[in-house]
C-alpha positions in Angstrom: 0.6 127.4 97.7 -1.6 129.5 95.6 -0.5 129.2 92.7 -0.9 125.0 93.3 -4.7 125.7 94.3 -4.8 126.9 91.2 -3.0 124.1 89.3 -5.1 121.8 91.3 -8.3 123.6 90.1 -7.6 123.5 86.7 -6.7 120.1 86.5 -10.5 119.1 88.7 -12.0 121.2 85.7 -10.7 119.2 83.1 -11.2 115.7 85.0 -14.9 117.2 85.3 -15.6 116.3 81.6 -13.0 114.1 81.4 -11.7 111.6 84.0 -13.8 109.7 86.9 -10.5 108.3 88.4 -8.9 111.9 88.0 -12.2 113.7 89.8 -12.3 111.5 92.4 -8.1 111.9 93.1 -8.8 115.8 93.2 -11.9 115.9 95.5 -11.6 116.0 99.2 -13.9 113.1 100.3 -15.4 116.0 102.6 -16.9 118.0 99.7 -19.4 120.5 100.1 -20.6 121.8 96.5 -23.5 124.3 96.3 -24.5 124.1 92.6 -26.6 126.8 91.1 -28.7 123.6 88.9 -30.0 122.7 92.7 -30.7 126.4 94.4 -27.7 126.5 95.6 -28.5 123.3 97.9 -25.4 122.0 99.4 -24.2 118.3 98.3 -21.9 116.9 101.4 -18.9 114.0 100.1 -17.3 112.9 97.3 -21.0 110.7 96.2 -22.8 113.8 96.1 -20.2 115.6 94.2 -20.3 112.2 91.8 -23.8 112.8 91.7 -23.5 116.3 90.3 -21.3 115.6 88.2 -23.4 112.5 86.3 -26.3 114.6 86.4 -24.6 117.6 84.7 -22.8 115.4 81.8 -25.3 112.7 81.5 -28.0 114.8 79.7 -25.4 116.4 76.4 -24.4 115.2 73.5 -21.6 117.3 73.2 -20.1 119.6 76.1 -17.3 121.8 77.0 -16.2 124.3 80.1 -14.0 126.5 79.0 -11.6 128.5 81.3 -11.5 131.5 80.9 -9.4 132.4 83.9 -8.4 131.7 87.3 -8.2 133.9 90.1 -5.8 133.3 92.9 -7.5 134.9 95.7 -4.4 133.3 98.3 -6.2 130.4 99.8 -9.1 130.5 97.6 -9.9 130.5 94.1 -12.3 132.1 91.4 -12.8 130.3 88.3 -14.5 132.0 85.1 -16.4 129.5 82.9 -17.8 129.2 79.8 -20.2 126.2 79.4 -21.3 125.3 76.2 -23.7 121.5 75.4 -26.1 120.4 73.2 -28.6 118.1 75.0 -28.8 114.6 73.7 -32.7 114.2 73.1 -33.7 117.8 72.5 -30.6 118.8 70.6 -31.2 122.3 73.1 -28.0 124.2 73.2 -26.8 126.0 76.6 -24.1 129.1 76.7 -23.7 130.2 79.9 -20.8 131.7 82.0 -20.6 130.3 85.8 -18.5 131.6 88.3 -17.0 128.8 90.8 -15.4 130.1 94.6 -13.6 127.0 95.2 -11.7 126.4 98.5 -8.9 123.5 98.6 -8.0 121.2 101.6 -4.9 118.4 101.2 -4.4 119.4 97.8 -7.8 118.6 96.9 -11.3 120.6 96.4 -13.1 121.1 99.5 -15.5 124.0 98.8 -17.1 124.5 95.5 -20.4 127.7 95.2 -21.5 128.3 92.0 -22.0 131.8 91.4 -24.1 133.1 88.0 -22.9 136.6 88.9 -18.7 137.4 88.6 -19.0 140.4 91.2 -20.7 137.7 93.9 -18.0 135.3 93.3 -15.4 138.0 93.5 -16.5 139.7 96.7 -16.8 135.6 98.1 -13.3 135.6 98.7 -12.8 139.1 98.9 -11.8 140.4 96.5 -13.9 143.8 94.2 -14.1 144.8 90.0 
């Protein structure tokens, strides 16, 4: 089952910057996300999660997450990110890493924190550096 969850995880990641239909398929309709954009302020269901997710590509020109690897953690996973845009009226560039604990349910995401720190995210699900 793990390694799914992480299959599963992956694939959401991708349909992130790429794919309505495909982010909507892979997210539980009971979604709780906790992005670090909002103070960690919990977004409940799959229109808060659409929310998020137009507010986050709306703004760049150009954007990419890059994986940099997933963490099977057994019934949870820890993805490490790479975020790279360029905003579309500024032309400001962002580089960040993010660290996402995401929990599944049904094959889809349930759970989603957004963690700026890898040992936090780590020690979420358990796990130590």
């Amino acid at each position: 089952m793990s390694q799914e969850n992480v299959e599963v995880v992956r694939r959401w990641l991708w349909a992130f910057e790429n794919s309505d239909d495909v982010f909507r398929e892979l997210t539980h309709p009971e979604v709780d996300w906790a992005p670090f954009e909002e103070n960690h302020t919990v977004s409940h269901g799959l229109a808060g999660a659409m929310r998020i997710r137009t507010g986050w590509l709306d703004p760049w020109t150009e954007h990419h997450i890059g994986i940099e690897a997933l963490i099977d953690a057994g019934e949870d996973v820890v993805a490490v990110l790479h975020l790279t845009a360029r905003g579309s009226a500024s032309g400001a560039e962002v580089d960040v890493h993010l660290y996402g604990h995401f929990k599944l349910r049904d094959g889809r995401i349930v759970y989603l924190y957004e963690h700026e720190d890898r040992a936090q995210a780590l020690k979420a699900v358990g796990l130590v550096e």
